[in-house]
N, C-alpha and C positions, 0 to 999 in steps of 0.2 A: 504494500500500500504506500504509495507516493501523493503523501496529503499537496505537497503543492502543485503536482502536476496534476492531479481530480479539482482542484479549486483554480486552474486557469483552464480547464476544459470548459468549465462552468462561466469562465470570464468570457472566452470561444465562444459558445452557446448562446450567450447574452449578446454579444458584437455581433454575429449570425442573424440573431431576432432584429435587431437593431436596421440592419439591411434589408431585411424582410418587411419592416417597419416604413420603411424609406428616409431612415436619421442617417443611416452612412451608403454611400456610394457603393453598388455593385463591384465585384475586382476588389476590393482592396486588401490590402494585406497584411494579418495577424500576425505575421510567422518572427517581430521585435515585439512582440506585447508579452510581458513576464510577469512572474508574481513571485514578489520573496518575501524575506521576512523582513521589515521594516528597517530603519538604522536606530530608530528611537523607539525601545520594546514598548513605551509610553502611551506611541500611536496608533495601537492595534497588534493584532494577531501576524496579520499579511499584510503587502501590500502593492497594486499594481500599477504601473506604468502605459496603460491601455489608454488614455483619453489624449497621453503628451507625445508619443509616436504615432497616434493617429490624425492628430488637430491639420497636421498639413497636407496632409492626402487626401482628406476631408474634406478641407478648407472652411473647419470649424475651429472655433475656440476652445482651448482642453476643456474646461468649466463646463462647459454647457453638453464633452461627449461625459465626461463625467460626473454630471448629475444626470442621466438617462440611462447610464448605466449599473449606479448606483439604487434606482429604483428596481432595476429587474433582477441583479443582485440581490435584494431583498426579501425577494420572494421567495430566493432557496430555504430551506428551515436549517443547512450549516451554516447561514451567513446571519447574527442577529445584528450587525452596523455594518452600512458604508459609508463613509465618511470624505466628505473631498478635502484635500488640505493643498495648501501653498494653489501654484497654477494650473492646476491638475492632476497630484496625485490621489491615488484612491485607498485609503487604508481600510481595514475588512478587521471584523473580529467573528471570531466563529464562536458558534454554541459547544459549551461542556460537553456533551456529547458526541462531537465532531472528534475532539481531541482525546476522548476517553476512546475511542474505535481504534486509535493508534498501540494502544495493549494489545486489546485480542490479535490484532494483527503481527505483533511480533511475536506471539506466546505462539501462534498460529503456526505461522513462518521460520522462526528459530533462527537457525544458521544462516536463510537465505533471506533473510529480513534486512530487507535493502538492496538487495541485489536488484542488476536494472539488464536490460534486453538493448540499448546501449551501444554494443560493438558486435551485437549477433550477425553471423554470417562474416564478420571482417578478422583477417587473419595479422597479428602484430608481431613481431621480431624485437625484441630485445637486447641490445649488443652493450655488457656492461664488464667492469673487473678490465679484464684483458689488459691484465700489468704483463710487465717485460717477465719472462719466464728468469728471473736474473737472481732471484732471493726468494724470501716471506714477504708475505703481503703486509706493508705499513698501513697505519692508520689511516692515512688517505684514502686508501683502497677500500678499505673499511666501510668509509662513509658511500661511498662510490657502490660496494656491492648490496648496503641496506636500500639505500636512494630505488639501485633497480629491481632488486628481489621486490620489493615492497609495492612499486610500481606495478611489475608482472601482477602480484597478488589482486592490487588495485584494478587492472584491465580486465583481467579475470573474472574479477567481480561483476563487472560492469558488463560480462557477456564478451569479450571478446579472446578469442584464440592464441593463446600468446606462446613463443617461443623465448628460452632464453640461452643467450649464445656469449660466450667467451672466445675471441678473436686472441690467439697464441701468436704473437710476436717473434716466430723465431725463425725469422729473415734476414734480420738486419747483423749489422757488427756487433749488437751487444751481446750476441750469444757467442761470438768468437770470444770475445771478451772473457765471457763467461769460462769459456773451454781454457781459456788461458788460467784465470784463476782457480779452476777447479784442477789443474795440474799439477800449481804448484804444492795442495794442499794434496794433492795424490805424490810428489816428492816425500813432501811433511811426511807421509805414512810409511814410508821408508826408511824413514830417519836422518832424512836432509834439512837441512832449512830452509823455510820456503822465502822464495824471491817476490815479496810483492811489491812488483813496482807502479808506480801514479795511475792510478787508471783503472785497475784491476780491481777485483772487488774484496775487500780485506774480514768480511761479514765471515763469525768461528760456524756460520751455517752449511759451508762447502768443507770444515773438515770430516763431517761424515760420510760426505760426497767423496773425498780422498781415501776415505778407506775405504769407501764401496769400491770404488776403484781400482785400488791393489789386491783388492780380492777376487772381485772379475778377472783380471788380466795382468795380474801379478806384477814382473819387474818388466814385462813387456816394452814397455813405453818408456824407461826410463833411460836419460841419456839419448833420446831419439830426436833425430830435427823433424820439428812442427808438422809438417807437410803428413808424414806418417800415422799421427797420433791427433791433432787437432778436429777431424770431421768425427770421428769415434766417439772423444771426447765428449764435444760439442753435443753431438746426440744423447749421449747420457746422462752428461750432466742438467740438460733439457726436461730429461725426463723423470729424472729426481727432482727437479724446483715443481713441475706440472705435479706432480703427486704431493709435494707441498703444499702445492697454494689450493689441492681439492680439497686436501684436512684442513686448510683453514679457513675455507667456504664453508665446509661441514660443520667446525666448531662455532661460525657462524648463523647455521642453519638455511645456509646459501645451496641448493643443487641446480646445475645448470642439463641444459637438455641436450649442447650442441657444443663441443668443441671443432672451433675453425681454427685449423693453421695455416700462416701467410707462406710456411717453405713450401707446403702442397703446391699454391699454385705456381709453383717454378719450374717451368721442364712439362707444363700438361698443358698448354695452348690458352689457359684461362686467361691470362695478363693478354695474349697477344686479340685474342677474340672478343674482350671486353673494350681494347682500344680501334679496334676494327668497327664496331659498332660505334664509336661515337665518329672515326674519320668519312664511314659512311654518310655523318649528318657536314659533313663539311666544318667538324670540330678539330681536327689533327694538321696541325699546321707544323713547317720548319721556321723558324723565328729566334730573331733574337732582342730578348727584352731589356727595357731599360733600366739602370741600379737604381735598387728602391730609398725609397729616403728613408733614413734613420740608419738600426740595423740591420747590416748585410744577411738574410738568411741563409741558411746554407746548401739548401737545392737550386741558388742562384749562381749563373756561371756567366760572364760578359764576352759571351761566344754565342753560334748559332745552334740550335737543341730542337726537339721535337718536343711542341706544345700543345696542352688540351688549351681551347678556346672558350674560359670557364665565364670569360664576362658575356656571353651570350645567354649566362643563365644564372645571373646576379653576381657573380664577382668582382673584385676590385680592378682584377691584373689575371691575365693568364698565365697557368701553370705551368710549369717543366714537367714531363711525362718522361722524358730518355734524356740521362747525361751527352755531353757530347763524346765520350768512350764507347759510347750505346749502350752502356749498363742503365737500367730502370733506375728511376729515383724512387723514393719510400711513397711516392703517390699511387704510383703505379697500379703494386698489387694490392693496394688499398682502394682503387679503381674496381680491379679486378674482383674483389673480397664482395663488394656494395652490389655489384655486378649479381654475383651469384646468387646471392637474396634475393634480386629482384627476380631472379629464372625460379627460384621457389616459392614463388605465387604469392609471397605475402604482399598487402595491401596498405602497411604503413610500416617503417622505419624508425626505431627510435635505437639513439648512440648514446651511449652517457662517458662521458669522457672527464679526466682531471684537465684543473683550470686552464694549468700547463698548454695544454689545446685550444686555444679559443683560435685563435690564429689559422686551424684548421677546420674550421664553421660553416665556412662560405663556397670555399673548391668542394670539399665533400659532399654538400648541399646541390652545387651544380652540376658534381657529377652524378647522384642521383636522377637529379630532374633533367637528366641529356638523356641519361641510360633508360629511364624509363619513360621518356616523353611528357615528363612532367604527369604523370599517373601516379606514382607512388608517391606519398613525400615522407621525409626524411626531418625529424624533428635532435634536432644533439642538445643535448642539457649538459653543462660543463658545472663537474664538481670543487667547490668553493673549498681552501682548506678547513683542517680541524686543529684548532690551540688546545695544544692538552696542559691542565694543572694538576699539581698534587704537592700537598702542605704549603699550597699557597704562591707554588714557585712553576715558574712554563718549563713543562721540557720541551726538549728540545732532539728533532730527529733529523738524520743525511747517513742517505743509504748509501753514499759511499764509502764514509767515514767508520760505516759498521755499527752506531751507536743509535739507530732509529728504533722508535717502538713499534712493536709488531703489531697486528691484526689479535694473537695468541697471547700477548701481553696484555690487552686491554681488555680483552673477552676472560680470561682466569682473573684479572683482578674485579670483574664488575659482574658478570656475568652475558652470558649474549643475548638473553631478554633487555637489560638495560640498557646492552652497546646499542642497540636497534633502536629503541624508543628516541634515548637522546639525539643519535643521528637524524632523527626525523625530524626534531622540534624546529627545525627550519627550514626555511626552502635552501633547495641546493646551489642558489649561486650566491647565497651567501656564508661568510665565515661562521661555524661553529666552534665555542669555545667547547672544550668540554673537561671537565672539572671532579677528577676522582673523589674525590672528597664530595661532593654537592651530590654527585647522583645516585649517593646512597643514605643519604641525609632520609631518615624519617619525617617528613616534612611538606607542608601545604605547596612549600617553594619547589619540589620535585617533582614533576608531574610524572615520570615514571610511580612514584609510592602511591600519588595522589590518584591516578586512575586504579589501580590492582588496591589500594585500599576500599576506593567505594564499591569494586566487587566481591573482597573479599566478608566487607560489611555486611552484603544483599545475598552472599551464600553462610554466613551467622547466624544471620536471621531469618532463615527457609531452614537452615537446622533445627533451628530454635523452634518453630513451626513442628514441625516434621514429629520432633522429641516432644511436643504437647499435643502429639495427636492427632494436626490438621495438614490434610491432606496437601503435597505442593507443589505438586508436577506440572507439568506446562498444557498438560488437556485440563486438569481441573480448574485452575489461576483463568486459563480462556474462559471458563463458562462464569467467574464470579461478576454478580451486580457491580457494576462502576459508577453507578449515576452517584453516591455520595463523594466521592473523591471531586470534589467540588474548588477545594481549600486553593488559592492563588498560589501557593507554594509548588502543590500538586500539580496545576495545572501550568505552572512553568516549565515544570521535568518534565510534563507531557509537550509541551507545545518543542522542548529540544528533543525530543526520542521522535517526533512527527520530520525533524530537520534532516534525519541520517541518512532514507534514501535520496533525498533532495544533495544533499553532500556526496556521496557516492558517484550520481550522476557530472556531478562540479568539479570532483575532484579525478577524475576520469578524463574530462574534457579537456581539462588545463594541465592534464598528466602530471599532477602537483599530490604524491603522497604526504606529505607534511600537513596536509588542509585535514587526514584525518588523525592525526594525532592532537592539532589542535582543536575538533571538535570533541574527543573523548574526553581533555582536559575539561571544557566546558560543561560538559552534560554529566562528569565527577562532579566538581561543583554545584552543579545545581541540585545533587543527590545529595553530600553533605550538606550543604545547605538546609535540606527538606529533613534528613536526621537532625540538625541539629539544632531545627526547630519543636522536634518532638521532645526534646529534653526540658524543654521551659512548656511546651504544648501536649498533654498527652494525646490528646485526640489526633494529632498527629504521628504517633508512633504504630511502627509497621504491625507487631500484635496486639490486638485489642483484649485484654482476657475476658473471657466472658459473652464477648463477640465474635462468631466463626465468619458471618457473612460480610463486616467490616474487615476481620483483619485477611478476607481472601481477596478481597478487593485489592489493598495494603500491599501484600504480599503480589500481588501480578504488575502491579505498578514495578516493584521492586526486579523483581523479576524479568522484566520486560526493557527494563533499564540492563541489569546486567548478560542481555544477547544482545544489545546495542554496541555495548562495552565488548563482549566477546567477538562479535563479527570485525569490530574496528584493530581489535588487536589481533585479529588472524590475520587482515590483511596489511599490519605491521610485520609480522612474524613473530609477536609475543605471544604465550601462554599465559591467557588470565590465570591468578593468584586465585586460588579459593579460599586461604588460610595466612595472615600474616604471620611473621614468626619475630 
């Protein structure tokens, strides 16, 4: 049940009459008239925009479509005011009963209470994580792999198909790199010393890579020139960091559906067939481009190169595609990568990327919308850093240096219900502080404790129920009497548990997971609040002794509240608390 989409069908219905009436013009068009929840909870329940998107396709005055429509609004028995304010808005309050229909319907509903139809039929790809196979995943990543798991959940929700894909970076020179450093740490296990020199990666996570090493392939390699032992390496050591970073997706309760590696498409015709498609559209040009102002990037060479021709489909400046050696640039098979999604029928695109990338927003974007004729699009959300605290002081992480905090550092120190929540509480292109200390704080100020406390509150108190007797299951809670749950407090919690598929749909739209962590904080609130009005109010407290038919009422409200709460942190990836400890 989607209270605000039944109350602008009903706006629909009245604008409809209204035509039929001969007050608005035939043709016109509904498809910007909305109805939300007010900005001043003061001036009603709802409220719509219907009379000031219409005044000029009309060529009426808002006032005059919204008082016409305020009368036939009237007549529904959910609508007891419409009210016109300022130049045309129309504020609505509905009848207690309107709002009390939104229990049965989640007691009803349960898990799928909110769920929306949405993205039915359209199939989503997901491309998030996809760090350099080089180490452990940092807390960057971290935030990066909550952002998309959470997301996926979120689309999911919403009815849509979703894939989730980790793009394996091991094409480039950092995995030589790698091969390099995990040598010398294969010397180490010999009982050399190892050479690490500027560059290499000096992290004590490649010594067990080193004695995996000498245990595969003994003294083989040792004392051997590069050329021998580097591609072996390189492969290995690949696939010991990939089985890393899956334990530390798992330990964050991250599983992905799709590993893509960019080496595959080397040697299989994919880079060259992806570029072939766009030189067909007259995008593959030889060119040589101008030094860019500022800094020099470094796929830029002041010679003549083979270019995609990206400002034909929003770019600044066209790309380099092939060095002048004829080696590919790191575009290429990332061309090629964006390419093969789109031959797997998915219907939308989303990238999440570290901030580090913004730079890469716009090429990536165009070659989407070359490759697919501007059919698919291609949405990148670029992740904002994370400031870690603890006792007050920032640490401080560089994965070169070795001394960066892990993904596994943050998760055993806080748990990965917490790492997740707090990752959310903001959108992702902005900085998150995040503060060992604060987010295990028992406290109003934490909205991790503050959500999982007001569930753990509403399964207290349906024990408490339960252990005196009164039945609390979600078919019995459906059938109790609601019409006394009347109380303003009451029908506050209700009128936010009425807001969650309306949220769902929102936060879906704007592919913004963060919108429902901060709605769980809100609708916690409003639950504490309503407890801790029953401490000064009995008549407000969830059992009534004495009364079975009040405190079933009591108790479905309560209830109805905590599968709001449950569905929003499923599609965090947290476990509601039933029990604080």
């Amino acid at each position: 049940m989607n209270l605000f989409s039944d109350i602008r069908m009903l706006v629909i219905t009245c604008l409809d009459a209204m035509v039929r009436d001969g007050v608005l013009p035939d043709g016109i068009d509904f498809s910007n008239v909305a109805v939300e929840p007010p900005r001043d909870a003061a001036h009603g329940d709802m409220a719509t925009n219907a009379a000031m998107v219409l005044a000029k396709p009309a060529g009426m005055k808002p006032r005059e479509i919204a008082d016409r429509l305020a009368a036939k609004l009237t007549d529904d028995p959910r609508i007891t005011s419409a009210e016109v304010a300022g130049p045309g808005f129309l504020n609505l309050r509905l009848a207690a009963g309107t709002w009390q229909e939104i229990i049965a319907s989640a007691l009803n509903e349960g898990a799928h209470f909110g769920r929306s139809s949405l993205g039915e039929g359209l199939k989503a790809n997901v491309e998030f994580v996809s760090a350099n196979p080089t180490g452990p995943m940092h807390v960057g990543h971290t935030r990066g792999a909550v952002v998309g798991d959470a997301l996926c959940n979120l689309l999911a929700f919403a009815g849509y198909d979703v894939t989730r894909e980790y793009y394996i970076n091991d094409g480039g020179a950092q995995v030589d790199v790698l091969a390099r450093s995990a040598y010398e740490r294969y010397r180490e296990a010999h009982g050399r010393a190892p050479e690490i020199a500027e560059g290499l990666y000096p992290g004590e996570y490649l010594i067990e890579v080193g004695e995996a090493l000498k245990a595969e392939f003994g003294d083989k390699f040792l004392d051997q020139p590069e050329s021998l032992w580097l591609e072996t390496i390189r492969d290995f050591a690949t696939d010991r960091m990939m089985a890393m970073i899956r334990g530390d997706l798992a330990a964050l309760g991250v599983t992905m559906d799709v590993y893509s590696s960019e080496k595959a498409l080397y040697g299989t015709g994919e880079i060259e067939a992806a570029i072939e498609t766009l030189r067909a559209q007259g995008l593959i040009y030889t060119g040589t481009l101008e030094p860019p102002k500022g800094k020099t990037p470094e796929d830029w060479e002041p010679r003549e190169q083979t270019l995609f021709r990206s400002t034909a489909h929003g770019d600044d400046v066209d790309r380099p595609i092939k060095k002048s050696d004829g080696s590919w640039t790191y575009f290429a098979p990332d061309i090629a990568y964006h390419h093969n999604k789109i031959t797997r029928g998915f219907d939308m695109l989303i990238d999440i990327f570290g901030a580090d990338h913004g730079g890469y927003v716009k090429r990536m974007k165009a070659a989407v919308s070359a490759l697919s004729e501007g059919k698919v699009p291609l949405d990148i959300k670029l992740i904002q850093l994370v400031k870690l605290y603890k006792n007050g002081e920032p640490f401080k992480m560089s994965k070169r240096a070795g001394t960066f905090v892990t993904l596994r550092d943050v998760v055993e120190e806080v748990g990965a219900d917490v790492t997740r929540f707090v990752m959310l509480t903001r959108k992702n292109d902005a900085t998150l502080d995040f503060d060992f200390d604060k987010v295990l704080e028992q406290s109003r100020d934490n909205p991790v404790f503050y959500v999982q406390y007001a569930n753990a509150r509403i399964c207290s108190v349906l024990r408490k129920a339960q252990d005196a007797g009164i039945s609390s299951d979600d078919h019995a809670l459906a059938k109790a009497e609601l019409s006394q749950l009347d109380h303003e407090a009451e029908l506050a919690l209700m009128r936010k548990l009425a807001e969650w598929p309306r949220m769902v749909e929102l936060a879906a739209r704007t592919q913004e997971p963060h919108r429902v962590a901060g709605y769980l904080s809100e609708l916690a609130a409003e639950f504490h609040g309503l407890w801790n009005r029953g401490n000064d109010t009995p008549a407000l407290r969830f059992v009534q002794e004495g009364d079975q038919a009040t405190t079933l009422a009591k108790l479905a409200l309560a209830r109805a509240t905590s599968v709001a709460i449950s569905a929003g942190l499923a599609i965090l990836g947290v476990k509601p608390v039933e029990e604080m400890r």
